[in-house]
C-alpha positions in Angstrom: -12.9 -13.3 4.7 -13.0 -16.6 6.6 -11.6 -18.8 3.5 -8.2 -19.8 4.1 -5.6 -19.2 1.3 -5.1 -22.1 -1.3 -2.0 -23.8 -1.3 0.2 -21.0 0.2 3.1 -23.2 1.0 3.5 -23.6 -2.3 4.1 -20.2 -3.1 6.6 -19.8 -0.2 10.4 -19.1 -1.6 11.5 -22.1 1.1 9.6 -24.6 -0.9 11.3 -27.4 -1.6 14.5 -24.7 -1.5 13.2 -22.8 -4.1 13.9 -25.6 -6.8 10.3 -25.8 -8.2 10.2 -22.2 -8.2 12.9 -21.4 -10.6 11.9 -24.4 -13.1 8.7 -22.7 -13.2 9.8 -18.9 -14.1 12.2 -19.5 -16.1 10.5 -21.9 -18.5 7.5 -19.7 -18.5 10.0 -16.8 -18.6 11.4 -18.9 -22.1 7.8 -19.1 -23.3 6.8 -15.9 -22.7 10.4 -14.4 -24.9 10.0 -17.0 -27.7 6.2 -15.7 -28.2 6.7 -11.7 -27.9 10.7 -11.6 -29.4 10.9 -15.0 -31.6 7.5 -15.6 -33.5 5.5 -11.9 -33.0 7.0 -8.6 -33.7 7.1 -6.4 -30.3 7.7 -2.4 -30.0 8.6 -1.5 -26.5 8.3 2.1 -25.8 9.9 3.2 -22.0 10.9 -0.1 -20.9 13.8 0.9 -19.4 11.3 2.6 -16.4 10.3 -1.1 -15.8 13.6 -2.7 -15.9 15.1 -0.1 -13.5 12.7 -0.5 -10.9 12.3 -4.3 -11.0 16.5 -4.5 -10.8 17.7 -1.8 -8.5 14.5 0.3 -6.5 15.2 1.6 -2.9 15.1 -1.4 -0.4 11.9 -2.2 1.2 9.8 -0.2 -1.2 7.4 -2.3 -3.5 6.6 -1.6 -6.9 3.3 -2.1 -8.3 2.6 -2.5 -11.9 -1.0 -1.9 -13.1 -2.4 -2.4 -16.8 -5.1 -2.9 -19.2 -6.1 -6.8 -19.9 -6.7 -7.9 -23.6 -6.0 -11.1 -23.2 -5.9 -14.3 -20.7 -1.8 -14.8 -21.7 -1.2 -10.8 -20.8 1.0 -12.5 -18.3 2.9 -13.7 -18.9 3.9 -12.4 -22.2 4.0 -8.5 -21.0 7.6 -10.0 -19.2 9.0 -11.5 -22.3 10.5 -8.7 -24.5 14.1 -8.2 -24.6 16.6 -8.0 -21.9 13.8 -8.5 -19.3 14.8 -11.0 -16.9 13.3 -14.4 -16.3 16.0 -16.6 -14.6 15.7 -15.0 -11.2 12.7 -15.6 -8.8 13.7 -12.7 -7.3 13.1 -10.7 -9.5 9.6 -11.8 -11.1 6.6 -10.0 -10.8 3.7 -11.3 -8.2 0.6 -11.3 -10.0 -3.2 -11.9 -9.2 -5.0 -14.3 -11.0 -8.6 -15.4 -11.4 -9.3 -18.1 -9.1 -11.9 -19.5 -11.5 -9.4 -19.9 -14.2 -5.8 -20.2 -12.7 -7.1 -22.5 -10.0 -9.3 -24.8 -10.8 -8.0 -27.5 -9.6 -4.6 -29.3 -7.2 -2.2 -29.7 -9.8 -3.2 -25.8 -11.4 -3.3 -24.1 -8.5 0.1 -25.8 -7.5 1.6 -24.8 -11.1 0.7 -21.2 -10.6 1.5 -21.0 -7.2 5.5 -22.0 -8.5 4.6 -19.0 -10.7 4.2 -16.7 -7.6 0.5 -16.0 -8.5 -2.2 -14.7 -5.6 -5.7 -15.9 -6.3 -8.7 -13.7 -6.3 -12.8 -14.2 -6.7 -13.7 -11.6 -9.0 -16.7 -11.4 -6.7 -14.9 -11.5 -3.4 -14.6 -8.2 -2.5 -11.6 -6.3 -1.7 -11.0 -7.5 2.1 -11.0 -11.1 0.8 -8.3 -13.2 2.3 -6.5 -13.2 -0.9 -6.3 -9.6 -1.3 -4.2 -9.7 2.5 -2.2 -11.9 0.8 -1.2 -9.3 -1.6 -1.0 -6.7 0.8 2.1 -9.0 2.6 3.5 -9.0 -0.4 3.6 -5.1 -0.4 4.6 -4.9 2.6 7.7 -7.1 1.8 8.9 -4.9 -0.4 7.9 -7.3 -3.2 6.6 -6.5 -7.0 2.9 -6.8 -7.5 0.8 -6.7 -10.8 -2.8 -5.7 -11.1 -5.1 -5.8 -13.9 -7.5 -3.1 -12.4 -10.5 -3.8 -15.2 -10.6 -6.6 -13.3 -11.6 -9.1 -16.7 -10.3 -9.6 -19.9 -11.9 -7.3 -22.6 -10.9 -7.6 -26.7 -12.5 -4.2 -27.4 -9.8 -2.4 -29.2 -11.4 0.6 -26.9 -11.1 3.3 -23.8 -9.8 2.3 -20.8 -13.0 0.6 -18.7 -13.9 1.6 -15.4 -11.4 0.3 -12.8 -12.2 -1.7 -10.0 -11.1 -0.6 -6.5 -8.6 -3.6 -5.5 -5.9 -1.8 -6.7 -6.7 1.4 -4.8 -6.7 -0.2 -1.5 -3.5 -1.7 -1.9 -2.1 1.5 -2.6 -3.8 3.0 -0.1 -3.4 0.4 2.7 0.2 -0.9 2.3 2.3 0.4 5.0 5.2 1.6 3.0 3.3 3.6 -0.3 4.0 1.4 -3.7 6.1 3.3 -6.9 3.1 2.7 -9.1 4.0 2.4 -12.3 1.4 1.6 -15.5 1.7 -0.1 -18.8 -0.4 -0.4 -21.5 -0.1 -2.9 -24.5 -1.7 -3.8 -27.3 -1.6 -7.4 -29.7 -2.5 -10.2 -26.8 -5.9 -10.2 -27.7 -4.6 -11.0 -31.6 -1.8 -13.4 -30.0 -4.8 -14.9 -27.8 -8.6 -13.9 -29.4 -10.9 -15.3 -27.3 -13.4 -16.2 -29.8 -10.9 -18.4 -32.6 -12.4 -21.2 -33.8 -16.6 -22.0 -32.6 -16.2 -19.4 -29.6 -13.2 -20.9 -27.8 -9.6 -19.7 -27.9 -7.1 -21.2 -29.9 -4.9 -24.1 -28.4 -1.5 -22.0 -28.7 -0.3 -18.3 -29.3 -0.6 -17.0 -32.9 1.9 -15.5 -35.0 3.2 -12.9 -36.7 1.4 -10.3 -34.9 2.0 -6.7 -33.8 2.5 -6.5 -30.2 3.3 -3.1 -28.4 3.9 -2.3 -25.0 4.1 1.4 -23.4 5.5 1.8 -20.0 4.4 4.8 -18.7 6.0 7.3 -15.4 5.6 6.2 -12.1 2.1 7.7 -11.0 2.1 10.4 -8.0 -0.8 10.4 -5.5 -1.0 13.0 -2.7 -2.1 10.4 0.0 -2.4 12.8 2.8 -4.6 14.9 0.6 -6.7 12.6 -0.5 -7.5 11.3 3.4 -7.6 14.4 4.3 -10.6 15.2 1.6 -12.3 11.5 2.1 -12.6 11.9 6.1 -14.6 15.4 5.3 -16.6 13.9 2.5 -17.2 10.5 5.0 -19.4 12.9 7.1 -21.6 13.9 4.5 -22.5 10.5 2.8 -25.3 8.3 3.8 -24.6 5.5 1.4 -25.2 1.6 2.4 -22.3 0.2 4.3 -20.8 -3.4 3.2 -19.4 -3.9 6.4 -15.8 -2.6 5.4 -13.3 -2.5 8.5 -11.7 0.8 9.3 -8.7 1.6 8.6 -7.4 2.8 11.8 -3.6 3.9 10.7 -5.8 7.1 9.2 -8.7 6.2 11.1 -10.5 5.9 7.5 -14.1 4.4 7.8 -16.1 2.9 5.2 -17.3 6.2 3.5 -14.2 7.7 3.0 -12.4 4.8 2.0 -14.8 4.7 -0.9 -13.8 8.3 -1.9 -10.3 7.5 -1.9 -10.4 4.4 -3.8 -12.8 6.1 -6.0 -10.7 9.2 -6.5 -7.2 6.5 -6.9 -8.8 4.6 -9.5 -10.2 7.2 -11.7 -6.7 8.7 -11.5 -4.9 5.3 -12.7 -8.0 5.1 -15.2 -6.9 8.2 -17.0 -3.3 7.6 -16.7 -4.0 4.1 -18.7 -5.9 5.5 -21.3 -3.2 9.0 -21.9 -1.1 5.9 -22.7 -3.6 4.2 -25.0 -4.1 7.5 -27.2 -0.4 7.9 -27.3 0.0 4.2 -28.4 -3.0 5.0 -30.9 -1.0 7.8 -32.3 2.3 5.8 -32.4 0.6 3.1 -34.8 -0.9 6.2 -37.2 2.2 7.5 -37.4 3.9 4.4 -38.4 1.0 3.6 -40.7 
């Protein structure tokens, strides 16, 4: 918690007024459309629930995005089908990325930064510095995306066990995100991780099958839920890590762990309703 945030000023919209910024999305913005539309064949089912809410939701309310992760070019080639747009900093997508990969150095860290990414340490917890970072950007009203497995995975299977992250930004962002989940299927053919002697392959494949499924907006009874964790909170006698109450619902560490628990196993079987209807979807067109 006492690590300061890497290269932050580059990810401020003042930066060098906003110049790098735009070069940076909109070429990766090209990229992304000349992989998914240009050289692969993409089926988007529901995308106009995306484009709505990234274009035109109510002021001040963020929107967070949450998906499965096949691949490490998931984004950002899930923003590159058609009529999405990729000129406008505005509009794009905050994202966190794996510190270990995205950031490994000055000149990466600064590229990604441009690209409005948030770092995280997979092992970091979820009060890391990082992850306050990405509460601001809640609390801005901004767009957020989350890849709640928390790693890449190439198993053409259920949807893994989520990692809490996610839940606590949902849970502890001031004004409550329109959460809204997507599952897609193909990056990890566009991007295998194990190509040629275990490492991946030095640019995107082709002529692959990519679909993406945007789902509803996902409803959680917040009240209910706090309500539920602060009874449960005085029946557990778990270990504590040390977690910092929340004192808006005067949530301590217990209950925080129902709620994020309860969140994520919601979001979990959201993701993988949209998985079985994408599996269904390719049988039928087979």
């Amino acid at each position: 918690m006492g690590k300061g945030r890497t290269l932050e000023w580059a990810a401020r919209a003042s930066h060098l007024y906003g110049i790098p910024r735009r070069l940076i999305i909109t070429s990766v913005g090209a990229f992304a459309k000349a992989v998914v539309t240009l050289f692969n064949t993409t089926t988007v089912h529901n995308g106009d629930n995306l484009l709505h809410l990234v274009r035109s939701r109510p002021p001040g309310v963020p929107l967070l995005t949450v998906s499965n992760h096949m691949s490490t070019l998931d984004d950002p080639l899930m923003w590159g089908f058609k009529d999405f747009p990729i000129t406008d900093p505005k509009l794009a997508r905050w994202v966190l990325a794996a510190e270990d990969i995205c950031f490994k150095n000055t000149v990466l860290s600064y590229f990604f930064r441009l690209g409005k990414c948030i770092p995280v340490t997979r092992v970091g917890g979820i009060y890391q510095e990082h992850m306050n970072e990405a509460l601001e950007r809640l609390s801005d009203g901004e767009w957020l995306h989350t890849f709640p497995e928390g790693k890449v995975s190439q198993e053409d299977g259920p949807i893994r066990r989520l990692k809490w992250g996610t839940a606590s930004l949902i849970t502890r962002a001031p004004v409550t995100p329109i959460v809204l989940p997507i599952f897609h299927h193909g990056f990890h053919q566009v991007m295998p991780e194990d190509f040629l002697f275990g490492r991946r392959p030095p640019f995107p494949l082709i002529n692959k099958h990519i679909k993406i499924i945007v789902g509803e907006p996902i409803e959680f009874d917040l009240p209910g839920l706090r309500k539920i964790a602060l009874l449960e909170s005085h029946n557990e006698s778990e270990p504590r890590l040390g977690w910092p109450r929340i004192a808006r619902h005067g949530l301590d560490e217990v209950a925080q762990r129902y709620l994020y628990s309860n969140i994520s196993e919601k979001i979990q079987t959201v993701l993988e309703s949209l998985r079985q209807y994408g599996n269904s979807i390719s049988k039928q067109r087979d």
